[in-house]
Each structure stands twice: as structure tokens, then as C-alpha cells.
LUMRO-442236 format. One line per 10 residues: number of its first residue (from 1); their letters; for each residue x, y, z of C-alpha. Coordinates in steps of 0.05 Angstrom, whole numbers, plus 32768, in hexadecimal, padded with zeros to 4 digits. Layout:
NUM> A> X/Y/Z  ...
END
This chain:
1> XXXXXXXXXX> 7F64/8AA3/83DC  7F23/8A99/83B7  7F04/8A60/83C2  7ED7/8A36/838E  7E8F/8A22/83A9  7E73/89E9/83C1  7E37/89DF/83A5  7E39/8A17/8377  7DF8/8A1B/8354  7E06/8A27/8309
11> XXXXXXXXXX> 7E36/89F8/8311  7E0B/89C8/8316  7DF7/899C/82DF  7DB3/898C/82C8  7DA1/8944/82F1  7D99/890D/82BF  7D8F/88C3/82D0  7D5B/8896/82E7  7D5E/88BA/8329  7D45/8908/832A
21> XXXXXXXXXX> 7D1C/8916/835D  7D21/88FA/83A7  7CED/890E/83DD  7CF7/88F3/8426  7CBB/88E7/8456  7CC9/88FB/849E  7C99/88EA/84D7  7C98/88FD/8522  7CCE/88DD/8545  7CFC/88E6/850D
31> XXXXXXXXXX> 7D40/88C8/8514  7D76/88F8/8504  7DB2/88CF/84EF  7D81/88A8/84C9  7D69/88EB/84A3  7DAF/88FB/849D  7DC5/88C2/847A  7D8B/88C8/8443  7DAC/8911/843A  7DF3/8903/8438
41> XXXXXXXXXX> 7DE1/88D6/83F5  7DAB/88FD/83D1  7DAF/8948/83EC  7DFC/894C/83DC  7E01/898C/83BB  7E2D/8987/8372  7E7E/8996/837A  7EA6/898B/833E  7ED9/8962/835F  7EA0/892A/8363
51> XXXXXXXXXX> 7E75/8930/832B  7E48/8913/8353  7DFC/891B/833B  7DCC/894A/8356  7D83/8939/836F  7D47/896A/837B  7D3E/8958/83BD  7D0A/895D/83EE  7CFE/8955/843C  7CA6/894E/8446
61> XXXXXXXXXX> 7C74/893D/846D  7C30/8929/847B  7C24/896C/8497  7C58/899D/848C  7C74/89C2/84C6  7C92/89B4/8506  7CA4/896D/8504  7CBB/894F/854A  7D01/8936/854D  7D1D/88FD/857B
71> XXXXXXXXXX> 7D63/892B/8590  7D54/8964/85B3  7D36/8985/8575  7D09/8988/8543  7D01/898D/84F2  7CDF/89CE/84D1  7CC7/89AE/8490  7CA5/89D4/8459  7C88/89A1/8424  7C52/8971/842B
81> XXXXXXXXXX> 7C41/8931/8408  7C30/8942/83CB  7C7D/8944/83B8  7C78/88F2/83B5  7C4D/88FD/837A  7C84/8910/834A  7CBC/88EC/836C  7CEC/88BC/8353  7D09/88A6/8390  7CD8/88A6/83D6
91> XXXXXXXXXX> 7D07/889F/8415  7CEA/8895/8456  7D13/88AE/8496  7D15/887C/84D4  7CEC/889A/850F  7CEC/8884/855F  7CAC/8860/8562  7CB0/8833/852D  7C69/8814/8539  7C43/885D/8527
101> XXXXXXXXXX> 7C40/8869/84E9  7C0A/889A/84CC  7BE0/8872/8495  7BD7/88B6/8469  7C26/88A6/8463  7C21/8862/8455  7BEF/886C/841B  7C12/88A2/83FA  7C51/887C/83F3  7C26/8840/83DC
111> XXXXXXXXXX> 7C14/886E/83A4  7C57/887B/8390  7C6E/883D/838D  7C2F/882E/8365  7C45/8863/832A  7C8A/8843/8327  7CAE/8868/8357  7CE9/8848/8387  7CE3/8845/83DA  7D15/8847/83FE
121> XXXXXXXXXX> 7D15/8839/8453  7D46/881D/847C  7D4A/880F/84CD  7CFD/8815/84EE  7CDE/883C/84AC  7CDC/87F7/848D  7C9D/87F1/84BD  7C7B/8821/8495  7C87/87FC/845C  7C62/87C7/847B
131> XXXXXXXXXX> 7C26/87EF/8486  7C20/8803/8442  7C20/87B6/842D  7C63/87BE/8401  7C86/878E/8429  7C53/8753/8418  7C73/8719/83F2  7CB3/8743/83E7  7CF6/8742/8409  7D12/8777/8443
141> XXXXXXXXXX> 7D35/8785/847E  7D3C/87B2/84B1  7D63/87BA/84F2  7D7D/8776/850F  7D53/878F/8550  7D15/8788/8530  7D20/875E/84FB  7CED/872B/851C  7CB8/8764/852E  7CB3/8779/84E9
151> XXXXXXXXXX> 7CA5/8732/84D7  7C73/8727/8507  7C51/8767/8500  7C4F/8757/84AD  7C50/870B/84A7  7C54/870F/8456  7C88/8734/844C  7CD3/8710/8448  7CF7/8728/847D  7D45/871F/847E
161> XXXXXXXXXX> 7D6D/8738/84B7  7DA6/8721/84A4  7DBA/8757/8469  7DC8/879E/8462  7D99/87AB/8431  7D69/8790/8404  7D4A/87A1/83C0  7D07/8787/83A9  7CDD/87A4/836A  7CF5/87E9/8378
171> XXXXXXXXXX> 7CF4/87EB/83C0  7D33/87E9/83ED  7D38/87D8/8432  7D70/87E9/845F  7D8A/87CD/84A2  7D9F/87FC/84DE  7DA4/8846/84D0  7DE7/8844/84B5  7DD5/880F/848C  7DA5/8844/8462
181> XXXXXXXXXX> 7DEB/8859/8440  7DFE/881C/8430  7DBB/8810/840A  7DBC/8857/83F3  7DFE/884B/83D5  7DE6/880D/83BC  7DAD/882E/8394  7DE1/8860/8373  7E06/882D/8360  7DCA/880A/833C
191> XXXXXXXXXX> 7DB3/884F/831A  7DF0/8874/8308  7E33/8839/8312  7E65/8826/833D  7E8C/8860/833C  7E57/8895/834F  7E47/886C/8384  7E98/8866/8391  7EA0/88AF/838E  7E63/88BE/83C5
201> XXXXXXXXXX> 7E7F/8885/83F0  7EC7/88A9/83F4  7EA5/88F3/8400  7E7F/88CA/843B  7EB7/88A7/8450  7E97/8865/8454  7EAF/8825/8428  7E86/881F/83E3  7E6C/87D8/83F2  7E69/87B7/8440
211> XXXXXXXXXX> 7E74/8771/8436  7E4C/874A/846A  7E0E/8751/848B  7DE7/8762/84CB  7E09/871A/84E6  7E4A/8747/84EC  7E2E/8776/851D  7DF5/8749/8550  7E2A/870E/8556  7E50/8705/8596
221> XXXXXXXXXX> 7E90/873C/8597  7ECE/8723/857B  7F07/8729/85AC  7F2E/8765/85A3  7F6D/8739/8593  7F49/871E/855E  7F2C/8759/8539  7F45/876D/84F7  7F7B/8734/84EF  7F61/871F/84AC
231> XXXXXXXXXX> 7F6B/8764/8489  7FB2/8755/8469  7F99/870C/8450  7F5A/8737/8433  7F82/876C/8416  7FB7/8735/83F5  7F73/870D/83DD  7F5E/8751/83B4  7F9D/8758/839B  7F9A/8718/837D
241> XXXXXXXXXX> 7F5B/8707/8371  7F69/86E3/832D  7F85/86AA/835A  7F5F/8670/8373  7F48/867B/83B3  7F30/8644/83E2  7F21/863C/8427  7F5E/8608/842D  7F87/8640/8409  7F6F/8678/8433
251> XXXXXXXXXX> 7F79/864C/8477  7FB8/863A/8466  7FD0/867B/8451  7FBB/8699/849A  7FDA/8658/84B8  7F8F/8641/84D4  7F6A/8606/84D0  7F39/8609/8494  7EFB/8602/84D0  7F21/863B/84F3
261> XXXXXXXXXX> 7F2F/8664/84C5  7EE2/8663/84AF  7EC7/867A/84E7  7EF8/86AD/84FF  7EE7/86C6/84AA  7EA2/86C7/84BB  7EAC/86EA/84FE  7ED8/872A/84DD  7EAA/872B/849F  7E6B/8711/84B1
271> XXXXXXXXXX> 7E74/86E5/846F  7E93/86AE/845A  7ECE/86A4/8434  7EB0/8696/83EE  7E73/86C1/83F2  7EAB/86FD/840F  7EDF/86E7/83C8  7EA5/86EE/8396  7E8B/872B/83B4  7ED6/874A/83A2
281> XXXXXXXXXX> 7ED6/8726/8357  7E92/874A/834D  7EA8/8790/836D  7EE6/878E/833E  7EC8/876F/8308  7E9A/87AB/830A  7ED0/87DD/8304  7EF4/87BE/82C7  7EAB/87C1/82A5  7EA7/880B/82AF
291> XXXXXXXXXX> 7EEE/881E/82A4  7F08/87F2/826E  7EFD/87D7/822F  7F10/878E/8247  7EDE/8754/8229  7EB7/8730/825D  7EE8/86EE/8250  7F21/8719/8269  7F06/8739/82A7  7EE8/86F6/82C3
301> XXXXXXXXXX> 7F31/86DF/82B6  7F4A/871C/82DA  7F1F/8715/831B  7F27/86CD/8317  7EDE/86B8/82FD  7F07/8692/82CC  7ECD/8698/8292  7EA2/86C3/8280  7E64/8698/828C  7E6F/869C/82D5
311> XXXXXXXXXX> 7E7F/86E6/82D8  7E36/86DE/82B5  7E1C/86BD/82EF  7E36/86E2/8329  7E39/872A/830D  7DF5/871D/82F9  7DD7/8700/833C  7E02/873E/8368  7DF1/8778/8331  7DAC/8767/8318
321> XXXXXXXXXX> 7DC6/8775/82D4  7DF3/874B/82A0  7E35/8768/8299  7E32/877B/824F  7DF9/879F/8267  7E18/87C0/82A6  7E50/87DF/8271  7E1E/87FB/824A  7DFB/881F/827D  7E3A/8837/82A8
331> XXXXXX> 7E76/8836/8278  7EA9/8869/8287  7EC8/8869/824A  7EB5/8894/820E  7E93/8871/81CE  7EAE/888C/818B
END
């Protein structure tokens, strides 16, 4: 049986997008699953079954070499620092000691950020974001453990621990170390659309878009009995999203006080009712601008917006972009 190959070099198409280049930094004390989730985004080889695009991608270091690992082993890396001077996209791998950064590092990403590039850092690398004074005035995050460190170690900057990830004048901040997907995917989903960052999610086998925030994870444990009992209310809500949905509506439907069934919302989501409906109207909303040819009138009437004006409002506030503008860039369809 022959089999096809994954990864197959001259299969691969030229790369194309705003994206070409990514370079990752990796410091003593490097965290692997934190390395590894930078890699399983932008060092995915192409297979044709994704179409997923390719990045010249690079692993340095302030001095290459042996790098120490936090694991039981280490990291033989072959590039230096110079590869941040051509990069699109800097990542910066979460190490043990958060607090010991080297300041030869912190100025060279400076730099790059200075020329226009993006940074990207999630979990304790958002302290070396700090050190290079790109967290000053703007917003962030990092792990809910030291959400308050990083603000008292960098008093200008905006902390919020209470996100997955942030994004602020091309630099993106993500919570815990699993959280660096979820902003990864998040900055695919910016450059190239919703579906490549679909398609990566599925080959991952993690959910395109975590609704929620940190809140989910440091509040007190939800009883076992209670876990999860939401899910077929959520999955008739999506289903119907054209609907009106209100708190009353949604209470009543789960047979729950309105105050009762807020919280036990907020406790399985981490958000609340409203904020956790919208964030569906946009997701969908977002796949009927890429994959048909409806006007903006009919998809806020088909994820229940009701007008276009407030499709307007939210899509814009979520996506960054209008959605007239979002089709443009990440249309699926083909233009005559």
C-alpha cells in the first residue's frame, strides 16, 4: 500500500499571507509543553487534506547551543538572534524562572516589534515582555498565578487575568500554557480566517474558540453533579440562535430561577449568558461571511442580530474588522 506523505516537500505551496516567517525565542528553563504548543500551530508541516499554510520556521537563541530544559532534557538549537531581524511573527517560549530574563533578549525583541513585527508570549514569557517595556500602557495577561506579579513587577502595563488572551498593537498575550493555542489560533484566525484557524483547531483536537476566561479555571470546583449539565441547553441555543434569547428564557427553559440559573451559567462557562449568546452570533456570523454570498441584513437576521447595524457593532468590537471587510479578506467563495 503506498502511502502519500505528510509533509511532502514539493507539495508544498509557496507561503503567502501576512504571516511568513515565525522565529521562537527559547531561554534556559524552557518549558516544553509551552514550546510545543508554539509548534503544533506554526511548525505544522503542509498535508493536502488541510491546506493549511506553511511558515519558515525557526527555534533560536541568544547563544545557540545547548539550551537547558526544565524535563529531564535539554534543547540543541542551532540559530541565534539574528533570525528576529527578518521575522514576521517573534514567539517567545515560557521558561521556569520567570523573573530571569536575559536583557540582550529583551532588546532584540524590542527591535522587532519596532520594525513592525508581531510578539507573541503567553504563561511566564509575558515577563519578558515586561522587561522590554512593551507591556507599558497596553493590555496583557498571563497565567492567573501571576497575574498580580506581573503587575507589580510592571506597574504600566494593563494587566487582565481574567482572559485567555489579549491583543494590543501587534502584540498578543496568552494565559496558562495551553492558553498559547488558543491565542495562536486566535492570530490565524485574524491573518488567514476562520476556517484556517478551524481546520488547525480540528488537526489539534482542541475547540476553534474557548468561550470564557481564566474565571473558569481559579474559581471554586463545581460539584461533579453539576458539571456539564448546561451542554444540551447550549447546543439547542446554537441551533437556534435566530431566536431571542434571554436570561428569563434561558432559566425557564432549564426550569431554574433566572438568579440560579446565572450563576450555575457562569460557573460551566465562566461567562454569562449574554456575553456567552453573542459570542455564538459572532462565531456563526463569521462563517456565513466566508462561505456565502448572504448580505449583511440577512446574516444578522440569521444569528439573531436582527439588523445589520448591530452585527456592525458586535462583529466589529469581537473581529477588529467590519464585516464587509472581513469577507473581503477571507471569502471562500470564488469572484468571477
Amino acid at each position: 500500500m503506498e502511502i502519500e506523505p505528510y509533509g511532502d516537500p514539493s507539495r508544498v505551496p509557496a507561503p503567502s499571507g501576512p504571516l511568513r516567517k515565525v522565529a521562537v525565542v527559547v531561554q534556559d528553563g524552557a518549558e516544553p509543553f509551552g514550546l510545543g504548543s508554539i509548534c503544533e500551530v506554526w511548525a505544522e508541516p503542509y498535508h493536502p487534506d488541510d491546506d493549511n499554510p506553511v511558515f519558515d520556521f525557526v527555534v533560536c537563541a541568544e547563544t545557540p547551543g545547548v539550551v537547558k530544559g526544565r524535563a529531564g532534557f535539554d534543547l540543541v538549537v542551532h540559530h541565534g538572534l539574528e533570525e528576529l531581524e527578518d521575522a514576521d511573527l517573534v514567539c517567545i517560549a515560557p521558561k521556569h524562572d520567570y523573573l530571569d530574563h536575559s536583557p540582550v533578549v529583551a532588546e532584540a525583541i524590542a527591535r522587532a516589534h519596532a520594525r513592525g513585527a508581531w510578539i507573541f508570549a503567553h504563561c511566564s514569557s509575558s515577563f519578558l515582555l515586561g522587561m522590554a517595556g512593551l507591556l507599558d500602557g497596553r493590555r496583557c495577561t498571563t497565567h492567573w498565578r501571576y497575574g498580580e506579579k506581573l503587575q507589580q513587577a510592571f506597574p504600566a502595563a494593563k494587566v487582565d487575568p481574567d482572559v485567555l488572551y489579549v491583543e494590543d498593537d501587534r502584540i498578543v498575550t496568552g494565559a496558562g500554557s495551553a492558553a498559547g493555542i488558543d491565542a495562536a489560533l486566535h492570530l490565524l484566525r485574524r491573518h488567514y480566517g476562520a476556517h484556517v484557524a478551524a481546520t488547525a483547531a480540528r488537526r489539534i483536537v482542541v475547540p476553534p474558540h474557548r468561550d470564557g476566561g481564566q474565571a473558569q479555571f481559579v474559581r471554586a470546583p463545581v460539584r461533579p453533579e453539576q458539571a456539564e449539565t448546561l451542554s444540551p441547553l447550549l447546543a439547542w441555543v446554537v441551533a437556534h440562535l435566530d431566536e431571542s434569547w434571554t436570561v428569563d428564557r434561558l432559566a425557564r427553559r432549564s426550569h431554574m430561577s433566572a438568579r440560579t440559573f446565572a450563576r450555575r451559567f457562569r460557573d460551566e462557562t465562566g461567562t454569562t449568558p449574554l456575553q456567552w449568546v453573542t459570542t455564538q452570533r459572532v462565531a456563526l456570523a463569521e462563517e456565513l461571511l466566508e462561505n456565502t454570498a448572504l448580505s449583511v441584513e440577512q446574516i444578522a437576521s440569521r444569528v439573531g442580530f436582527g439588523n445589520a447595524a448591530t452585527l456592525r457593532h458586535h462583529f466589529t468590537q469581537a473581529r477588529g474588522v467590519a464585516p464587509l471587510a472581513y469577507r473581503k479578506q477571507f471569502s471562500c467563495l470564488e469572484t468571477a
